[in-house]
KELUM-780906 format. One record per atom (N, C-alpha, C): residue number from 1; residue in three letters; atom name; x, y, z. Coordinates in steps of 0.02 Angstrom, whole numbers, plus 50000, padded with zeros to 5 digits. Layout:
! KELUM-780906
<fido nr="NUM" rest="ALA" atom="CA" xx="X" yy="Y" zz="Z"/>
...
This chain:
! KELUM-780906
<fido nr="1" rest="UNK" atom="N" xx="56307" yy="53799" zz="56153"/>
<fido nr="1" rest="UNK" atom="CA" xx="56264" yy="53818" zz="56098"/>
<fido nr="1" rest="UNK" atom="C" xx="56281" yy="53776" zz="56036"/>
<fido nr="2" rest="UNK" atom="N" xx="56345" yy="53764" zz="56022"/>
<fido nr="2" rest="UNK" atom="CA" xx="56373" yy="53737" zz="55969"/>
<fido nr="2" rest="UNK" atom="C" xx="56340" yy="53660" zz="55969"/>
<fido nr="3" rest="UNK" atom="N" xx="56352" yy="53617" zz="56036"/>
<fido nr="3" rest="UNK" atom="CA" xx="56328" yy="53558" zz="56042"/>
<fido nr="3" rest="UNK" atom="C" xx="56255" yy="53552" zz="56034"/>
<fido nr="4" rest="UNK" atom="N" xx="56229" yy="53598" zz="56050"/>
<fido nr="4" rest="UNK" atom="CA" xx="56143" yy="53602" zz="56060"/>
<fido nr="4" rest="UNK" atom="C" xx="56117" yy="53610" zz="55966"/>
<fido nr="5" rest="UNK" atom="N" xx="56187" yy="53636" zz="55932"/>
<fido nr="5" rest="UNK" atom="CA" xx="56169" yy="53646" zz="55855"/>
<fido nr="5" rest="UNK" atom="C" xx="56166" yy="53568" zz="55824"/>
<fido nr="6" rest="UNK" atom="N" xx="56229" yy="53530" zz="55856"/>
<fido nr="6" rest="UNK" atom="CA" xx="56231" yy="53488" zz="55812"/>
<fido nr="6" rest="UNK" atom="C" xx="56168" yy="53421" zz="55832"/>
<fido nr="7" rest="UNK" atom="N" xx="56166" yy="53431" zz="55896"/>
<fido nr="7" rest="UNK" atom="CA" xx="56096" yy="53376" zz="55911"/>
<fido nr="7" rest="UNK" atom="C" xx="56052" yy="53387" zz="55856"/>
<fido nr="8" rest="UNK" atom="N" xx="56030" yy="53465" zz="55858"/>
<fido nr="8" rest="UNK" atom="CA" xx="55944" yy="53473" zz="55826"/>
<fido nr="8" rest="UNK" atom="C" xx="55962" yy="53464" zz="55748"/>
<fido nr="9" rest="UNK" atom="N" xx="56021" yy="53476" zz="55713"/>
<fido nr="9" rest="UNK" atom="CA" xx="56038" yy="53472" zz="55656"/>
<fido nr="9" rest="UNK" atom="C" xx="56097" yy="53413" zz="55648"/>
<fido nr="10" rest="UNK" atom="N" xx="56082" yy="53352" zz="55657"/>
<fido nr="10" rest="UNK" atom="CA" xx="56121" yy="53297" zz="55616"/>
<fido nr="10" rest="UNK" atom="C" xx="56166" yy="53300" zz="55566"/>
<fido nr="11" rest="UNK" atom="N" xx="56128" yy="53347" zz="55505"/>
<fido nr="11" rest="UNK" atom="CA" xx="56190" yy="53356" zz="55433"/>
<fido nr="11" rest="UNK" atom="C" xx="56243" yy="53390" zz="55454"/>
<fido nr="12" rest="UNK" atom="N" xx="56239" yy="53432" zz="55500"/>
<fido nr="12" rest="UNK" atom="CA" xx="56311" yy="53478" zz="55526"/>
<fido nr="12" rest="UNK" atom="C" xx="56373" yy="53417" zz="55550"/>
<fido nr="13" rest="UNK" atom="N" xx="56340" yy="53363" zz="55597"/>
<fido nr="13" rest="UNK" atom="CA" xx="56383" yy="53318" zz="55592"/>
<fido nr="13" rest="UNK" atom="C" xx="56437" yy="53271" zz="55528"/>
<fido nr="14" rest="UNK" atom="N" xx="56406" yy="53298" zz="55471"/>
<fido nr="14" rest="UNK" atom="CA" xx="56445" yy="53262" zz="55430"/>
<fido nr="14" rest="UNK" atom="C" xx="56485" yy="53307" zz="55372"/>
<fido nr="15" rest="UNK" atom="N" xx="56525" yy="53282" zz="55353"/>
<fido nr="15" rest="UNK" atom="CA" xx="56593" yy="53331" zz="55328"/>
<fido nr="15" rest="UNK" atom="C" xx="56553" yy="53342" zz="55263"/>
<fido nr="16" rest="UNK" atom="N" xx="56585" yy="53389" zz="55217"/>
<fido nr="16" rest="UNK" atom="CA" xx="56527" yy="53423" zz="55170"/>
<fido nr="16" rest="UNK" atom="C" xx="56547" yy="53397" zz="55097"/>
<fido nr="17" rest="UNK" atom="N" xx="56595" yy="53348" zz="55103"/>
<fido nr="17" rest="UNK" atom="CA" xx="56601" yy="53281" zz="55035"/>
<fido nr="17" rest="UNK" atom="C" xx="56548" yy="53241" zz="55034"/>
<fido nr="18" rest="UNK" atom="N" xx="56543" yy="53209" zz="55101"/>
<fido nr="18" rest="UNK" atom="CA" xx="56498" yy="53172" zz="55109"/>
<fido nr="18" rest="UNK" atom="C" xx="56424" yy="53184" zz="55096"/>
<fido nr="19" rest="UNK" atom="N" xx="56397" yy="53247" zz="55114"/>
<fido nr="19" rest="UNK" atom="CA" xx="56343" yy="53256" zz="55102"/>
<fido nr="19" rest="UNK" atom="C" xx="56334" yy="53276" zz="55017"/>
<fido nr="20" rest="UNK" atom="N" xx="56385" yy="53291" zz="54990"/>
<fido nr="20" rest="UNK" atom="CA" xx="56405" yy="53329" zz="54926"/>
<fido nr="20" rest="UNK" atom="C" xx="56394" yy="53267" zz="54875"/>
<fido nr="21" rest="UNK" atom="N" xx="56411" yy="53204" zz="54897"/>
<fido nr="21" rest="UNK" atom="CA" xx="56427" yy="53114" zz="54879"/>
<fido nr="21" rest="UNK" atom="C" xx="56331" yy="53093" zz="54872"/>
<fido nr="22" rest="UNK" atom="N" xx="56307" yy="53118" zz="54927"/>
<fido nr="22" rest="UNK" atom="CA" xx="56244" yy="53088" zz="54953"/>
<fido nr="22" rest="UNK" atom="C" xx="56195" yy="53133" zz="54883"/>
<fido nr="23" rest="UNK" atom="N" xx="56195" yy="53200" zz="54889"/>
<fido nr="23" rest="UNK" atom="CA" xx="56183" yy="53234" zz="54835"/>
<fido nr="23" rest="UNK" atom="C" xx="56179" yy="53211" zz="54771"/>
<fido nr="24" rest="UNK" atom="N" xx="56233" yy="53176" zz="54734"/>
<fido nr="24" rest="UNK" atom="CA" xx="56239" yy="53182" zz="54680"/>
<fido nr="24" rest="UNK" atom="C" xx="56214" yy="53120" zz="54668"/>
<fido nr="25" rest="UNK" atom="N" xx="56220" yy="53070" zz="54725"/>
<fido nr="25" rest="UNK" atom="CA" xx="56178" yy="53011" zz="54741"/>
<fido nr="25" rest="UNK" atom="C" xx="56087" yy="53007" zz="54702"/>
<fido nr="26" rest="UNK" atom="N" xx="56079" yy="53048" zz="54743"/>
<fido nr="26" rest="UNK" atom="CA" xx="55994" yy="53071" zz="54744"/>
<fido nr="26" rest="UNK" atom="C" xx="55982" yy="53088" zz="54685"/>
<fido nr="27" rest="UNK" atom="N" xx="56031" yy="53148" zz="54643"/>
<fido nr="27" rest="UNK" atom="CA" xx="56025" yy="53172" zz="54585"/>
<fido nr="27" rest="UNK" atom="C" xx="56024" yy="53126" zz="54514"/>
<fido nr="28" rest="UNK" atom="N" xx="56066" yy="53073" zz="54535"/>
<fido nr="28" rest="UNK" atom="CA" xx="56074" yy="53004" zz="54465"/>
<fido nr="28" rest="UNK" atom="C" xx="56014" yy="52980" zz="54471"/>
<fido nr="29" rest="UNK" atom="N" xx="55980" yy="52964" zz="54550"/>
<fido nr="29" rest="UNK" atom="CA" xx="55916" yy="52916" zz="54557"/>
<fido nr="29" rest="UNK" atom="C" xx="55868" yy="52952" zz="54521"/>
<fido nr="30" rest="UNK" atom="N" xx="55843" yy="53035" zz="54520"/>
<fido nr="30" rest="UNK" atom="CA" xx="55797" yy="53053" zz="54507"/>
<fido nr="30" rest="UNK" atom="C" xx="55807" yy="53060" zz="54432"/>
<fido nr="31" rest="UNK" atom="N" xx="55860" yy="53056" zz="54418"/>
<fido nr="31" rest="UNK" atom="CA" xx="55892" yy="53080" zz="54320"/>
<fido nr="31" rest="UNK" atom="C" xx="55857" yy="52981" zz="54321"/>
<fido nr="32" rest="UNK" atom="N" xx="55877" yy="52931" zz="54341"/>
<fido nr="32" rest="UNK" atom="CA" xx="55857" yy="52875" zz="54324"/>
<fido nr="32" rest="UNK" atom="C" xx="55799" yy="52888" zz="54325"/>
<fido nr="33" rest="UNK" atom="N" xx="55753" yy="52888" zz="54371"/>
<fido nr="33" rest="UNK" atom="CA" xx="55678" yy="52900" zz="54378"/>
<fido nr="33" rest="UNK" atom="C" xx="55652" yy="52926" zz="54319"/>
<fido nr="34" rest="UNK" atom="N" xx="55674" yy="52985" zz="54300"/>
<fido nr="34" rest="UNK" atom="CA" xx="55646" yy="53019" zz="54236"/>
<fido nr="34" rest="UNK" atom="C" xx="55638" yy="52979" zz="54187"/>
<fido nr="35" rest="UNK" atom="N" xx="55706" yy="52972" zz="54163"/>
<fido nr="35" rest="UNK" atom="CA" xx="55713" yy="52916" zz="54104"/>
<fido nr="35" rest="UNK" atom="C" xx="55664" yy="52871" zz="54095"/>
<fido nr="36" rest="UNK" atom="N" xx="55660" yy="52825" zz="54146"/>
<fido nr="36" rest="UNK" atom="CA" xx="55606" yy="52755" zz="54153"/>
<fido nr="36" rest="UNK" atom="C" xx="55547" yy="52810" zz="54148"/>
<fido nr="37" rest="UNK" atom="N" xx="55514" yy="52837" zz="54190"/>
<fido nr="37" rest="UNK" atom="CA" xx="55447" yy="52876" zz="54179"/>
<fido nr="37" rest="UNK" atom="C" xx="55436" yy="52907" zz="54105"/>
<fido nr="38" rest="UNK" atom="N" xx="55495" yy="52939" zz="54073"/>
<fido nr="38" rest="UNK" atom="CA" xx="55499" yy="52961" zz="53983"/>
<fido nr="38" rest="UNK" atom="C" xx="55476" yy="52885" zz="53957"/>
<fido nr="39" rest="UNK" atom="N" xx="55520" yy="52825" zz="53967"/>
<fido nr="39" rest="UNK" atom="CA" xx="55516" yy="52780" zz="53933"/>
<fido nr="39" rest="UNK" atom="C" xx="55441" yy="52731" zz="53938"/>
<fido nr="40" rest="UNK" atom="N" xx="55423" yy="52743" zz="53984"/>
<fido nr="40" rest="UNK" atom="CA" xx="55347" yy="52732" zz="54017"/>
<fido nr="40" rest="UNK" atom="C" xx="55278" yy="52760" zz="53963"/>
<fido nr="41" rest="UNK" atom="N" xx="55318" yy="52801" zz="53982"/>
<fido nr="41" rest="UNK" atom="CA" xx="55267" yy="52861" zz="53938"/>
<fido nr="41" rest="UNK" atom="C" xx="55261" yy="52856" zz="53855"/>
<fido nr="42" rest="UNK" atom="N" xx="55314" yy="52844" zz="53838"/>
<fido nr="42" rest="UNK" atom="CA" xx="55310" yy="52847" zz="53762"/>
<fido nr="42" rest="UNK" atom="C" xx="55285" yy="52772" zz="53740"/>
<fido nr="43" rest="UNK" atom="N" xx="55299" yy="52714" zz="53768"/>
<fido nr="43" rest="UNK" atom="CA" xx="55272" yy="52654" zz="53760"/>
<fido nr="43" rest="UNK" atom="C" xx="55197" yy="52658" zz="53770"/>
<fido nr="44" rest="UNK" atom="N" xx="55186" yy="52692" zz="53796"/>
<fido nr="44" rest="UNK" atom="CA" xx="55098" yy="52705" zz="53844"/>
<fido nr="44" rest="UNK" atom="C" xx="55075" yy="52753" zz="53765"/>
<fido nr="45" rest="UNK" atom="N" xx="55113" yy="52804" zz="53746"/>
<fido nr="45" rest="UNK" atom="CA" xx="55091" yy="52817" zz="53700"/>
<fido nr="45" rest="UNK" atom="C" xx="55083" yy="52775" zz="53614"/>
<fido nr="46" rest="UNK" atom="N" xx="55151" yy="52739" zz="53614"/>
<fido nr="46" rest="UNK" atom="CA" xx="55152" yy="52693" zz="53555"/>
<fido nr="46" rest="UNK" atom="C" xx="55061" yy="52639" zz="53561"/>
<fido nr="47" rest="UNK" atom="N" xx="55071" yy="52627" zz="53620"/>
<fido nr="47" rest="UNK" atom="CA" xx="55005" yy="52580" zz="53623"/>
<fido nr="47" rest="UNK" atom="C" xx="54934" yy="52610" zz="53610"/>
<fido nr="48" rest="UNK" atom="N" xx="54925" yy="52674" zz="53627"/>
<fido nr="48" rest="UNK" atom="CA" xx="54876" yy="52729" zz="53615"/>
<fido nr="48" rest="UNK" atom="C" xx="54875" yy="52711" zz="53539"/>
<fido nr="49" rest="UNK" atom="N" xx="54939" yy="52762" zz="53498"/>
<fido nr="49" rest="UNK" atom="CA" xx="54931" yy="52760" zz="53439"/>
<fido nr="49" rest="UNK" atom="C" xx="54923" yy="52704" zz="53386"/>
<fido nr="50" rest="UNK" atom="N" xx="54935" yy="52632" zz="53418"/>
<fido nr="50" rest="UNK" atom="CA" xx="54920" yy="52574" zz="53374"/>
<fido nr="50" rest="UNK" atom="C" xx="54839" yy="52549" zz="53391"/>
<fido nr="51" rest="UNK" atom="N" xx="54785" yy="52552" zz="53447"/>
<fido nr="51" rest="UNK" atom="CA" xx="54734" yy="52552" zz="53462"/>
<fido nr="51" rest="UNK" atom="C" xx="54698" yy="52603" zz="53425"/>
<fido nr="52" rest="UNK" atom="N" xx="54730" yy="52682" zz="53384"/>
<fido nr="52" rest="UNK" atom="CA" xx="54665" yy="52722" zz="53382"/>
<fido nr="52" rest="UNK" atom="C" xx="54698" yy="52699" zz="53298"/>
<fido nr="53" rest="UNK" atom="N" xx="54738" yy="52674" zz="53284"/>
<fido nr="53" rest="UNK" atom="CA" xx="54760" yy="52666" zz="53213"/>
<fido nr="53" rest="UNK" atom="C" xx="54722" yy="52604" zz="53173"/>
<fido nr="54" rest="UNK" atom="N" xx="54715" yy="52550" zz="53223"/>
<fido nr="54" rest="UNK" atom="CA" xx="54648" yy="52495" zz="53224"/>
<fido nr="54" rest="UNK" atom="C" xx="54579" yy="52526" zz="53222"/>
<fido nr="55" rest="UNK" atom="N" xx="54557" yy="52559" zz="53273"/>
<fido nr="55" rest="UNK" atom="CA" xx="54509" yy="52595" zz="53259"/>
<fido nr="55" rest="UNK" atom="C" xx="54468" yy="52643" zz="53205"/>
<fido nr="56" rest="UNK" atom="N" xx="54547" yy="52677" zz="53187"/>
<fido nr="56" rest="UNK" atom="CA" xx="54502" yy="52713" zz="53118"/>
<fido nr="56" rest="UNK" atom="C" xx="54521" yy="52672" zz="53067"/>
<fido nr="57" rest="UNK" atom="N" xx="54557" yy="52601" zz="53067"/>
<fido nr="57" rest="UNK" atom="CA" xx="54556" yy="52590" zz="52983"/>
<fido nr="57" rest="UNK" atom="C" xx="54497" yy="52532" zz="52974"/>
<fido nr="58" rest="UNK" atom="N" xx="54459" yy="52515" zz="53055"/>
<fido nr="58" rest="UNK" atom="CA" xx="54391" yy="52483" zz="53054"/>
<fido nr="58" rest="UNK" atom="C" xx="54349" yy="52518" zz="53027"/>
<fido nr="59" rest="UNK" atom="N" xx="54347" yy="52591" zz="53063"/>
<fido nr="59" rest="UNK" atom="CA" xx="54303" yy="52630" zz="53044"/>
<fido nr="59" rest="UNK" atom="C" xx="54310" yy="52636" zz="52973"/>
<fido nr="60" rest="UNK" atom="N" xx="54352" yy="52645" zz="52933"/>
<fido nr="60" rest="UNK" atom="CA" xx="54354" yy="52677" zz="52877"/>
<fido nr="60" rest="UNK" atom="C" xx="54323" yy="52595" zz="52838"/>
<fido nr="61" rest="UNK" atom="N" xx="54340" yy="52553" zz="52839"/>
<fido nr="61" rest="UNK" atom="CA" xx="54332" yy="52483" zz="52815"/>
<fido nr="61" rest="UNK" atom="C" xx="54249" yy="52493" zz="52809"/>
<fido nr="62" rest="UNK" atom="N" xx="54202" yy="52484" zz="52892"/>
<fido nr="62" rest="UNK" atom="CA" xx="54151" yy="52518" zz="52883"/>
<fido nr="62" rest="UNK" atom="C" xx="54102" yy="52549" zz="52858"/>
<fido nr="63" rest="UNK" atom="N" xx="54146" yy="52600" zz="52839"/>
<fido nr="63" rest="UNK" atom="CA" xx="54115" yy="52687" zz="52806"/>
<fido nr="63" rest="UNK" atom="C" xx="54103" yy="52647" zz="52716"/>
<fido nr="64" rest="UNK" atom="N" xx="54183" yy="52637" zz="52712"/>
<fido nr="64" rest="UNK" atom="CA" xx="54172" yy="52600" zz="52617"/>
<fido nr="64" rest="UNK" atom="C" xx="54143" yy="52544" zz="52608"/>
<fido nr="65" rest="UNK" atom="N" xx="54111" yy="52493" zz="52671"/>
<fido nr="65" rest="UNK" atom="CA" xx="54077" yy="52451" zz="52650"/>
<fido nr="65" rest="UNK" atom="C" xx="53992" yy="52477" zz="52645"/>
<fido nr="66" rest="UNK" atom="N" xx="53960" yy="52505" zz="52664"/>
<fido nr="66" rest="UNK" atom="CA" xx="53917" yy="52565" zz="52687"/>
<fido nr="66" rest="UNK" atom="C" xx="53906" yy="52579" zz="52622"/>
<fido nr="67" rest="UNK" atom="N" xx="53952" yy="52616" zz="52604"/>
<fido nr="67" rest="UNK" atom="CA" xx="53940" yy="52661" zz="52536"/>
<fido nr="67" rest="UNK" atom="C" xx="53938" yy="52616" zz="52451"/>
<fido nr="68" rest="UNK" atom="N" xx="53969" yy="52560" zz="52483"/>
<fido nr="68" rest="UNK" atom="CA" xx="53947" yy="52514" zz="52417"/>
<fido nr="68" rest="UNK" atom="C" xx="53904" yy="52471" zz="52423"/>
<fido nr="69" rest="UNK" atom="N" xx="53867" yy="52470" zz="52450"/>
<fido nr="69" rest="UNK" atom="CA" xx="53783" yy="52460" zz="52479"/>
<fido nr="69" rest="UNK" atom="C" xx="53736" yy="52503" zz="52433"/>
């Protein structure tokens, strides 16, 4: 029964540092992942906010040339 455990379940084969090692492994990659995706994100936003910041000071340029007409 014991042998028939460790066929169908592989991780039982390995001592529980190792998998404990592999863990914390996975855990830095996905803490990295975040970071880059935060840092992704806020650049994605800086670029938003300098496009709609062009936009309204056209618009406004616009609006006051308009009105001194």
């Amino acid at each position: 029964m014991a042998e028939q455990t460790k066929r169908e379940h592989g991780i039982f084969a390995k001592p529980l540092p190792i998998i404990l090692d592999e863990i914390e492994e996975a855990a830095a990659d996905a803490r990295k992942a975040a970071d880059q995706a935060r840092t992704a994100g806020e650049l994605a936003a800086e670029q938003v906010m300098r496009r709609l910041r062009k936009l309204f000071l056209k618009m406004a340029k616009d609006i006051q040339e308009e009105l001194e007409k």
